[in-house]
C-alpha positions as CSV (number, residue, x, y, z in Angstrom):
1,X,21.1,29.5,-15.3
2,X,18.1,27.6,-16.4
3,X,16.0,29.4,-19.2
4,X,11.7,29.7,-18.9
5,X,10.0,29.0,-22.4
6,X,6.8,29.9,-20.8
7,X,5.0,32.6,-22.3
8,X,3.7,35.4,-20.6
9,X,1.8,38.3,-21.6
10,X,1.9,41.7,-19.9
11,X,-0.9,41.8,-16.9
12,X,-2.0,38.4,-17.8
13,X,-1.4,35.1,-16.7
14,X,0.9,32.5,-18.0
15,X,-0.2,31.1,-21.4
16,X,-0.5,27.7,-19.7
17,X,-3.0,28.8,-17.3
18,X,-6.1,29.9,-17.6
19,X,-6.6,33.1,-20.3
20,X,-7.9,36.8,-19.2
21,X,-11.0,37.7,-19.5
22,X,-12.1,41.3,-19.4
23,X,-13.7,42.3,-16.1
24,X,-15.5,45.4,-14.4
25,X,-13.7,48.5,-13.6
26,X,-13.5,50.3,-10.5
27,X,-13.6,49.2,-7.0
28,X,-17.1,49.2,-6.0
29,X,-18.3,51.2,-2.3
30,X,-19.0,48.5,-0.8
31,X,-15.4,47.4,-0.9
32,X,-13.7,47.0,2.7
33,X,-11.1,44.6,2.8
34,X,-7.5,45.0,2.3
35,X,-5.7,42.6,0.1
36,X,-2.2,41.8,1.3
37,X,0.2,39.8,-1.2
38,X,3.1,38.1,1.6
39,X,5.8,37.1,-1.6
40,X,8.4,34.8,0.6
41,X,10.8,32.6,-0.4
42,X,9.6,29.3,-0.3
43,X,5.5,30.2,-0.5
44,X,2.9,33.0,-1.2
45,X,0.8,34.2,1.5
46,X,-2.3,36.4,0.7
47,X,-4.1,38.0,3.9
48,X,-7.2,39.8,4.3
49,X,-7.8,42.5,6.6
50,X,-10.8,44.7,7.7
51,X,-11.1,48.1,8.5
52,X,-10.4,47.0,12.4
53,X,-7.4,45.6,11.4
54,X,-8.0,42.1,12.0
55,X,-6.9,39.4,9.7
56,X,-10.1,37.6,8.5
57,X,-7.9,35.2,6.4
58,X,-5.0,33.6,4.9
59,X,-3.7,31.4,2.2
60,X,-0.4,30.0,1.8
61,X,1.0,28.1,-1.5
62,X,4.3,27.0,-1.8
63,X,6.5,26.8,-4.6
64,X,9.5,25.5,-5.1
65,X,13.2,26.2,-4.9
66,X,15.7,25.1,-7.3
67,X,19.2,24.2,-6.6
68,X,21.2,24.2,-9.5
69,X,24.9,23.9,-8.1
70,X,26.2,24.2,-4.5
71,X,25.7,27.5,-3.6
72,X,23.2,28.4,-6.0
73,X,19.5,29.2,-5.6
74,X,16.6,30.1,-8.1
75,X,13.3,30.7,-8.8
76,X,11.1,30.2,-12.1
77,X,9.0,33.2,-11.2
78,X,6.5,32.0,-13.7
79,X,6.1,29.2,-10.7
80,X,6.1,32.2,-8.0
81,X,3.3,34.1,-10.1
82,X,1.0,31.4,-10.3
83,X,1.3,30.6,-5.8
84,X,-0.2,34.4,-5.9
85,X,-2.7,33.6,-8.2
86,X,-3.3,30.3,-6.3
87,X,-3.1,32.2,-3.1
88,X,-5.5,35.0,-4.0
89,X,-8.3,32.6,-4.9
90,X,-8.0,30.9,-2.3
91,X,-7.6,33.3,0.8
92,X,-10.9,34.3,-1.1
93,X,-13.0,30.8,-1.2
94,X,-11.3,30.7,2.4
95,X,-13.2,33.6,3.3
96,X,-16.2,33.2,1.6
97,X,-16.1,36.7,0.4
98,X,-16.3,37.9,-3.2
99,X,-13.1,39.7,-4.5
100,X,-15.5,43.0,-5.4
101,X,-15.2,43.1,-1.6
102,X,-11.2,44.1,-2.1
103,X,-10.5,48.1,-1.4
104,X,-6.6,48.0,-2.3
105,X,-3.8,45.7,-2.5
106,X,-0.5,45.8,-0.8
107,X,2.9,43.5,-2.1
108,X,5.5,42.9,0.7
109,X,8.5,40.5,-0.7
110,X,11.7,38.8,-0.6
111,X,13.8,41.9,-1.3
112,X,16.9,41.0,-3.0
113,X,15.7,38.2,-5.4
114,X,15.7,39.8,-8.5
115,X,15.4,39.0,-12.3
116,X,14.7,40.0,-15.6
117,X,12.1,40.2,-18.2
118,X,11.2,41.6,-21.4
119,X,10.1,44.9,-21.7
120,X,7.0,43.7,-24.9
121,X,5.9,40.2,-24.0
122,X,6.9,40.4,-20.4
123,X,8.5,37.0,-20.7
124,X,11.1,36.6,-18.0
125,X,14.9,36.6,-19.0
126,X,15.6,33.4,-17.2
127,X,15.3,32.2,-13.6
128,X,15.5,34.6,-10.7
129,X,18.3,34.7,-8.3
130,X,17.5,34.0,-4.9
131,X,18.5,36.8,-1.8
132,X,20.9,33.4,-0.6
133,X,21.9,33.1,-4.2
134,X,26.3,33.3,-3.9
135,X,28.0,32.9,-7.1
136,X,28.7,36.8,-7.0
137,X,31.0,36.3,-4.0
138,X,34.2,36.6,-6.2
139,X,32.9,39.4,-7.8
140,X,32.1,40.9,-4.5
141,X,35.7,40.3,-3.3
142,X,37.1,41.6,-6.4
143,X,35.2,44.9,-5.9
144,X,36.8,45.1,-2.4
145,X,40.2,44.6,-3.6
146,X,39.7,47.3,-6.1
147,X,38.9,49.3,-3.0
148,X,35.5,50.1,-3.6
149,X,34.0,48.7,-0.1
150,X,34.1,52.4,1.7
151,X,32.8,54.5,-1.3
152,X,29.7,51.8,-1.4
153,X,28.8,51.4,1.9
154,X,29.3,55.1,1.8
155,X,26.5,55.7,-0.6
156,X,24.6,52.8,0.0
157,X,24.6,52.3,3.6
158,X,25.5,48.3,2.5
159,X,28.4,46.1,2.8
160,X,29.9,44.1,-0.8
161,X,28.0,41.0,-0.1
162,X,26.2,38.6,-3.2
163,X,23.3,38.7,-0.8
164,X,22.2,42.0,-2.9
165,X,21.0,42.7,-6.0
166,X,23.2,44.6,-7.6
167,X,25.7,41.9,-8.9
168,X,23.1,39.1,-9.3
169,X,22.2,41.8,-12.5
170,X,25.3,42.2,-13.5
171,X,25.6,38.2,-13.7
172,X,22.7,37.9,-15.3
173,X,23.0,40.1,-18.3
174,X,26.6,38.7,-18.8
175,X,25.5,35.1,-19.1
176,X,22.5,35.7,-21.4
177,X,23.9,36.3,-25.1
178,X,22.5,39.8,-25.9
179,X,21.1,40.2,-22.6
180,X,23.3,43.7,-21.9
181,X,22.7,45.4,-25.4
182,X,18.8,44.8,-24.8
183,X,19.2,46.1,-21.4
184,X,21.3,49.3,-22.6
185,X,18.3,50.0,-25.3
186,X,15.4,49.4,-22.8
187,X,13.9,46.4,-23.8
188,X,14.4,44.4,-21.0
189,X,12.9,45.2,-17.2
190,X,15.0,45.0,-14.2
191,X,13.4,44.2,-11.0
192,X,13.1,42.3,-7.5
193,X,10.0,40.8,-6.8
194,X,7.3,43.8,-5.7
195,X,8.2,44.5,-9.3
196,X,7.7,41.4,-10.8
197,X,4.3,41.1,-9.0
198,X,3.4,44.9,-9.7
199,X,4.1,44.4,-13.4
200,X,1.5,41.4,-13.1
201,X,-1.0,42.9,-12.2
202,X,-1.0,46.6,-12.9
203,X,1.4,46.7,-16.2
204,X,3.6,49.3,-13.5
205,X,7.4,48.9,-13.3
206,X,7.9,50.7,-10.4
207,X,9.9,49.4,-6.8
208,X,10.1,51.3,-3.6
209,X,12.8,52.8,-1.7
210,X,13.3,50.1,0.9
211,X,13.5,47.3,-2.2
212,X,15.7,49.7,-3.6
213,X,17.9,50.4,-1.2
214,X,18.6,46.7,-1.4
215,X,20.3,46.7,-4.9
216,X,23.6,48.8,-4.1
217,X,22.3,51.0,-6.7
218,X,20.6,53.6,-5.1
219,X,21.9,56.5,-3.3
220,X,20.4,56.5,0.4
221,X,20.6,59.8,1.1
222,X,18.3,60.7,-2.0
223,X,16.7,57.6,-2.4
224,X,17.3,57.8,-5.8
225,X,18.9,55.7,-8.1
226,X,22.8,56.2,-8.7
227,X,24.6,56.7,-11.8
228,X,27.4,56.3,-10.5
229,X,26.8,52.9,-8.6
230,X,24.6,51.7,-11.8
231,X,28.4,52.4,-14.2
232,X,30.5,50.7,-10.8
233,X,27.9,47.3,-10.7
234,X,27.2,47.8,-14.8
235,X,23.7,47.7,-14.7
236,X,22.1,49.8,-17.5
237,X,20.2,52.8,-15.9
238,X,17.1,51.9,-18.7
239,X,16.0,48.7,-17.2
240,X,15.5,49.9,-13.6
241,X,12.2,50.6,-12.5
242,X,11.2,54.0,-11.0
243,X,10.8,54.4,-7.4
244,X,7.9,55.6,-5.4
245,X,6.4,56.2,-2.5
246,X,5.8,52.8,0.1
247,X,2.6,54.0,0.4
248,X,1.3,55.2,-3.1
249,X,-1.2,54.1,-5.7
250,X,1.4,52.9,-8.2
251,X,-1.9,50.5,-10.8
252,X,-4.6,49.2,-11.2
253,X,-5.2,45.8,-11.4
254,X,-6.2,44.4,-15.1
255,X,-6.9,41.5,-17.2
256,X,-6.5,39.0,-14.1
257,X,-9.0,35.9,-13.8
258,X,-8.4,36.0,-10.1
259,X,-9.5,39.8,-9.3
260,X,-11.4,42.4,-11.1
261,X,-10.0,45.0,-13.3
262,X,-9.4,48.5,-11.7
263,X,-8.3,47.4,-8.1
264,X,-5.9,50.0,-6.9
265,X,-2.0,48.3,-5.9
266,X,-1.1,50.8,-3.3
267,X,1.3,49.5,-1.3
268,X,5.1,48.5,-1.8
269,X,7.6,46.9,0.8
270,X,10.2,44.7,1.5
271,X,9.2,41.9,3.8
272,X,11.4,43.1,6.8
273,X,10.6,46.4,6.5
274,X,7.0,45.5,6.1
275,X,7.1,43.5,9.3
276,X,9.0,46.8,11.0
277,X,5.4,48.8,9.9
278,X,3.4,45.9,10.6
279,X,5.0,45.4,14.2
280,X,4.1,49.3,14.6
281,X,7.4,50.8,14.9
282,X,7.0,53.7,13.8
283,X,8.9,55.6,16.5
284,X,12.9,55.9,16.7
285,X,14.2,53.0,18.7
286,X,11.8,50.7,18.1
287,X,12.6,47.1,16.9
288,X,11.4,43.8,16.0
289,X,12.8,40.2,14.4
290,X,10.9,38.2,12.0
291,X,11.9,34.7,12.6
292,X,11.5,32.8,8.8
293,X,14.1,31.5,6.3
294,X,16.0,33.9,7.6
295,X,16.6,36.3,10.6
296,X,16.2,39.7,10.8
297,X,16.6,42.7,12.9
298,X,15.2,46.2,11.9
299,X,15.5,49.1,13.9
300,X,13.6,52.6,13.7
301,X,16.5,55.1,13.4
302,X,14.0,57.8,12.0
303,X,14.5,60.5,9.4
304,X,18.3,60.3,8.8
305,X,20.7,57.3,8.0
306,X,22.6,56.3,11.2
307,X,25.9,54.8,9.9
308,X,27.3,51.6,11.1
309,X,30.8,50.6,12.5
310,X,29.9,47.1,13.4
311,X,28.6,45.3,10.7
312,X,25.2,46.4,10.6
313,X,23.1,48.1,7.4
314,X,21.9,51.2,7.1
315,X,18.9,50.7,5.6
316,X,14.9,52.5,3.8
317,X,12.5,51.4,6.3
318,X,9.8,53.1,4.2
319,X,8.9,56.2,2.4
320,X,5.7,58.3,3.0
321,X,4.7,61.6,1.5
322,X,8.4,62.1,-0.3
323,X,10.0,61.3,3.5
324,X,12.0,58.3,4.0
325,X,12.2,56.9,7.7
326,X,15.6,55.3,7.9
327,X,16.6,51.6,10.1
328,X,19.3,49.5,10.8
329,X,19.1,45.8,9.9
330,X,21.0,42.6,10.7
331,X,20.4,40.1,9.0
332,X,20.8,36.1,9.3
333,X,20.8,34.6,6.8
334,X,19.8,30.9,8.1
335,X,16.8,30.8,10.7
336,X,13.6,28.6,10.3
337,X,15.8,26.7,7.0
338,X,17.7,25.4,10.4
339,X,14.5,23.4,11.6
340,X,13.8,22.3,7.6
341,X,17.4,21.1,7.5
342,X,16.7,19.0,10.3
343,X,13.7,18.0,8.7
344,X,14.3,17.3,5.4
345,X,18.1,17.0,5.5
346,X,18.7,14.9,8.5
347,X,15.1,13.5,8.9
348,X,15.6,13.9,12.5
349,X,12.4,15.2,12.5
350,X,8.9,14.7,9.9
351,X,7.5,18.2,10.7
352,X,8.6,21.4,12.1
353,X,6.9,22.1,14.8
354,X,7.9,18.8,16.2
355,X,11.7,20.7,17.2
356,X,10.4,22.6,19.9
357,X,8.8,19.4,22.0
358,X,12.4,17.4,20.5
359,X,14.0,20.3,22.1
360,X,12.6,20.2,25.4
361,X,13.1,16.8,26.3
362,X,16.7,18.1,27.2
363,X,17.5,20.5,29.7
364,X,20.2,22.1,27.5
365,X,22.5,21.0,24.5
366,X,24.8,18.8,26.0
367,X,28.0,21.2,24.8
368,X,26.8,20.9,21.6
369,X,27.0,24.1,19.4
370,X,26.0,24.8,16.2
371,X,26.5,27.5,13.9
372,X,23.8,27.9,10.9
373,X,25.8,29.2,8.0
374,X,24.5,27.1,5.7
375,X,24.5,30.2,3.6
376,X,27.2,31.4,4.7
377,X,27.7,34.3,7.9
378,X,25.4,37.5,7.6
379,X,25.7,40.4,10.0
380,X,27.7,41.3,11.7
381,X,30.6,39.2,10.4
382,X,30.1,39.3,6.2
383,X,31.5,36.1,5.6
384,X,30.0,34.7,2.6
385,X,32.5,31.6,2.1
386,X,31.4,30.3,6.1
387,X,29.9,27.1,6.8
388,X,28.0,24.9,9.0
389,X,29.4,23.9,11.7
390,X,28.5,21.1,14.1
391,X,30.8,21.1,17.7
392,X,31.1,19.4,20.8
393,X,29.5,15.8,19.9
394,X,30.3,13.0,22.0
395,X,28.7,9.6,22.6
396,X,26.4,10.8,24.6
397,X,24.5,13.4,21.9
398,X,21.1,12.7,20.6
399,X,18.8,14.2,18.4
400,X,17.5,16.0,21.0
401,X,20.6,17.9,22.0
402,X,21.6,18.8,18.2
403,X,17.6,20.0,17.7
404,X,18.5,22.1,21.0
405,X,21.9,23.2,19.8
406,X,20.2,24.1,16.3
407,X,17.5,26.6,18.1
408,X,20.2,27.9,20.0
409,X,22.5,28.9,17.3
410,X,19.6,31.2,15.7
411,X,19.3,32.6,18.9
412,X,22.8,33.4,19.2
413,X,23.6,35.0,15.7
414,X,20.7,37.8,16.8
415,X,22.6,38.1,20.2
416,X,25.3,39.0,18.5
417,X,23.7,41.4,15.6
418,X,21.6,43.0,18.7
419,X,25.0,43.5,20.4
420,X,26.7,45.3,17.4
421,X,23.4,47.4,17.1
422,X,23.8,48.7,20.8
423,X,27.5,49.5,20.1
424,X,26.1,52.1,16.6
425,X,23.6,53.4,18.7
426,X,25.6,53.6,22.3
427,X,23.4,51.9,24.0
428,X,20.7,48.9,24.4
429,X,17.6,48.3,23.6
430,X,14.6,48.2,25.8
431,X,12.7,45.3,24.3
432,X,12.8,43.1,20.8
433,X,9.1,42.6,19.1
434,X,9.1,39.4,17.6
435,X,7.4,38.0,14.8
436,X,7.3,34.8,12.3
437,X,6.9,31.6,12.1
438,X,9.4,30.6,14.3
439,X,8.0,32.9,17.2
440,X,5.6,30.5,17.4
441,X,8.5,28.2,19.4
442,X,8.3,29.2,23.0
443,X,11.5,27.5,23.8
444,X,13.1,29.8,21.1
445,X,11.6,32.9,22.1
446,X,12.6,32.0,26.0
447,X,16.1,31.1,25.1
448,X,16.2,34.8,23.2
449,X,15.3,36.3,25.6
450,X,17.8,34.9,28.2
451,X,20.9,35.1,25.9
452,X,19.7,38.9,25.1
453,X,19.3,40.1,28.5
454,X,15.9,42.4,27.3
455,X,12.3,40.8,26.5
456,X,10.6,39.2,23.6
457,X,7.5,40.7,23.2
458,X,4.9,38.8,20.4
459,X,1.8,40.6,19.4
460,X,-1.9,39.1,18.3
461,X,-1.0,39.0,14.7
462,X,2.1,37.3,14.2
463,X,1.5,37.9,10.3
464,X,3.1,41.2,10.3
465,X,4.8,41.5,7.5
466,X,1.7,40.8,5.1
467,X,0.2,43.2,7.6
468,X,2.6,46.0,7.1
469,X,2.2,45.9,3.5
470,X,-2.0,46.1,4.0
471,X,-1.7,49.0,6.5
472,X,0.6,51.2,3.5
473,X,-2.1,50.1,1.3
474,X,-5.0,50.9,3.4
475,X,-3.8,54.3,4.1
476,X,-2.7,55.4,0.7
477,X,-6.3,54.6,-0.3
478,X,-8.2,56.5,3.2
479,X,-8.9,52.6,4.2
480,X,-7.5,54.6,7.5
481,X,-6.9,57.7,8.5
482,X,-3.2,57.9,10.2
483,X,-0.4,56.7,11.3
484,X,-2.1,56.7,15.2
485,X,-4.9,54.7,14.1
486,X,-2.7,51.6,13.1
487,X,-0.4,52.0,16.0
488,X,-3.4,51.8,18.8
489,X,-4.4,48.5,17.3
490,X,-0.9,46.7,18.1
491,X,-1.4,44.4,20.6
492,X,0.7,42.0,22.7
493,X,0.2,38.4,23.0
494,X,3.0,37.4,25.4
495,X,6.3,39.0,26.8
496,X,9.1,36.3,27.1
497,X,11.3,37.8,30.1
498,X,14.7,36.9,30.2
499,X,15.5,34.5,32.9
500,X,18.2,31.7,33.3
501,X,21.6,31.5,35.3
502,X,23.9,33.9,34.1
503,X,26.9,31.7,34.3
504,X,25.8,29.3,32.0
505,X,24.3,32.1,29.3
506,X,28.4,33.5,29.6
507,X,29.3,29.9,29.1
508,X,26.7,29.4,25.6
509,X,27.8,32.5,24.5
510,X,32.0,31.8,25.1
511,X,31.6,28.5,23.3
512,X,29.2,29.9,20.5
513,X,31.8,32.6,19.9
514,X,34.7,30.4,19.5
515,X,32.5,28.2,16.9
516,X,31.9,31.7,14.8
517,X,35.4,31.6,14.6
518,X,36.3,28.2,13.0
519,X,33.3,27.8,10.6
């Protein structure tokens, strides 16, 4: 794991950027925009939002990902911390608005990338380890065949998978000499990134429950942090952060060239769970899928855990007041980084939004299927050691039928997480909100649609998890007034009704299935 020499000082930025200089405290009355920090995995996005909830602006900076080994992702998060500051100045200049102008921030984030840092200087440990990071998948396995699986997912309401946090710390403090002594006497920070960026700017180490309930260390039923599952993962209780309210003044910003002192950070989420708020559902059964690197699938399952038997997590969506609201997620792991392996992999295409019109020039696949675990298989199936898988090519196949078979395999790994989802809750859903950049595809979104059997509905703002973040911070600040208010301003762009001939969708899905099987 690579090392950082960089320095960094605690609230400021990086010693080779530009210094701190003191600025003005407290947020002025004429503030009325909402800063939203969108922390992703390939880019920063910062969004600002008005009191009608409209999105005035947005700024993305990418950053980028390093590959070490097969397998192996990470981020320098010195890198990641200077695409915010990049991004906050300029969703600013973008906007042509002063940053006195800012009422609150919110941070929504890649959840399970997590990393270290120390607890004086604030100088990271090391590289973070990215969500699709799996060189803790024989340490996973080794935990099941100690027979832990049932007591964790017990606790956790999460399966034995790298994909969390939980081992990625245990494999970082053994492969940094010292790294578990410092830990154990609380000189080094644990965190995933709403950490990382609330330490930035506020001097806080503090998470949420939702990022929390993504490490395997905290209990779900108290949404408090486990002794038990910190001694089972050995993780030292001292270098976890504390965990607060998704909707809470945790800081104040200070000692940043890019904003004044004494903005309030008020809002911490996950990015799924930030699009669940964002997407405005906030009533049990409700559901959405935000189409980016990944996949996912959240659904509102209210104030008590609802445990899975089909592969699915049981998941924080948020926590307001002291009250957790509680979802179940599926996840894929490989969504949009489908299209960018076609891209930049097989340079079948130079950007892209060039797969949809690639995609259409065919009126199906030509039996081609594709499965994209290029990070191995999420939910419902858990299997971390899967691959790609490419089947069904013949002379005839083109570009155009693997770009097709490639937007149909996303579409069928959420058929199949939406399926096990039915089979927890006993029944289906009514309709899927959609959101991300990939929702953008209308052959995607139409093809979902068929192979679910239940409508894609897209809203207006498609940025929703930025948004969801903004709303928590807007309404732990009075930016608005209630939960109502934010849900009457969710509005729908287009419903995507299923169509198509049902003998070919049973078809897809038969040959899709058998694919799972081999890859």
């Amino acid at each position: 794991m690579a090392g950082n020499d960089r320095g960094v000082r605690l609230g400021c930025a990086a010693s080779n950027l530009l210094p701190c200089r003191p600025r003005r405290r407290g947020v002025p009355m004429s503030a009325d925009l909402i800063l939203a920090i969108d922390q992703g995995t390939t880019g920063t996005t910062a969004m600002l939002i008005d009191r009608d909830i409209s999105v005035l602006a947005t700024r993305t900076v990418d950053f980028p990902n390093h590959y070490p080994a097969p397998g192996l992702v990470e981020h320098d998060v010195v890198e990641i911390w200077q695409s915010v500051r990049g991004a906050i100045r300029g969703v600013l200049h973008k906007a042509g608005v002063s940053a006195d102008r800012v009422k609150a921030i919110g941070i929504t984030n890649q959840r399970e990338t997590s990393l270290f840092w120390d607890a004086s200087t604030g100088e990271p440990l090391g590289r973070a380890l990215v969500w699709q990071d799996r060189r803790t998948a024989d340490r996973c396995e080794a935990l099941r065949e100690a027979g832990h699986e049932d007591e964790v997912r017990r606790r956790t309401g999460l399966v034995l998978d790298p994909y969390f946090s939980g081992t990625k710390a245990a494999w970082m403090l053994d492969h940094h000499p010292g790294a578990r002594a410092r830990a154990e006497r609380g000189e080094l920070r644990f965190g995933t990134i709403d950490t990382w960026l609330a330490h930035r700017l506020t001097g806080a180490h503090v998470t949420d429950p939702s990022n929390a309930s993504r490490t395997l260390l905290m209990d779900l039923a108290s949404t408090s942090w486990s002794d038990d599952l910190c001694e089972l993962f050995q993780v030292p209780r001292a270098c976890l952060p504390e965990i607060v309210d998704s909707s809470q003044v945790v800081g104040h910003t200070r000692g940043l060239e890019c904003l004044p002192d004494g903005i309030p950070v008020a809002g911490l989420i996950g990015d799924q769970q930030g699009a669940l708020f964002g997407q405005a559902c906030f009533a049990v059964g409700l559901a959405k899928c935000t189409y980016g690197t990944g996949a996912f699938i959240l659904l509102n399952t209210g104030d008590k855990p609802v445990p899975s038997e089909h592969g699915m997590l049981t998941t924080v969506a948020w926590r307001l007041g002291g009250r957790p609201t509680f979802a179940l997620e599926g996840s894929a792991f490989i969504a949009g980084a489908a299209v960018q392996w076609l891209r930049d992999g097989l340079t079948l295409i130079e950007h892209a939004a060039e797969v949809e019109s690639l995609a259409a020039s065919v009126p199906d696949a030509g039996g081609v299927v594709f499965v994209p675990a290029l990070a191995g298989l999420g939910a419902p199936y858990w299997r971390p050691h899967a691959r790609g898988l490419v089947r069904g090519i013949t002379r005839g196949t083109t570009k155009a039928h693997l770009a097709r078979a490639v937007l149909d395999g996303v579409a069928h790994q959420l058929v199949d997480i939406l399926g096990a989802m039915a089979a927890d809750l006993g029944g289906a859903l009514q309709e899927m909100r959609v959101d991300g950049g990939a929702s953008a595809n209308a052959l995607l979104m139409q093809r979902q649609a068929d192979l679910l059997g239940v409508p894609c509905v897209r809203p207006v703002v498609r940025e929703t998890t930025g948004l969801g973040s903004g709303l928590l911070a807007g309404l732990a600040t009075g930016f608005w007034g209630s939960l109502d208010e934010v849900a009457d301003s969710w509005s729908v762009d287009r419903r995507f009704e299923p169509s198509g001939d049902a003998d070919e969708i049973a078809r897809a899905r038969e040959a899709w299935l058998a694919a799972v099987e081999i890859a």
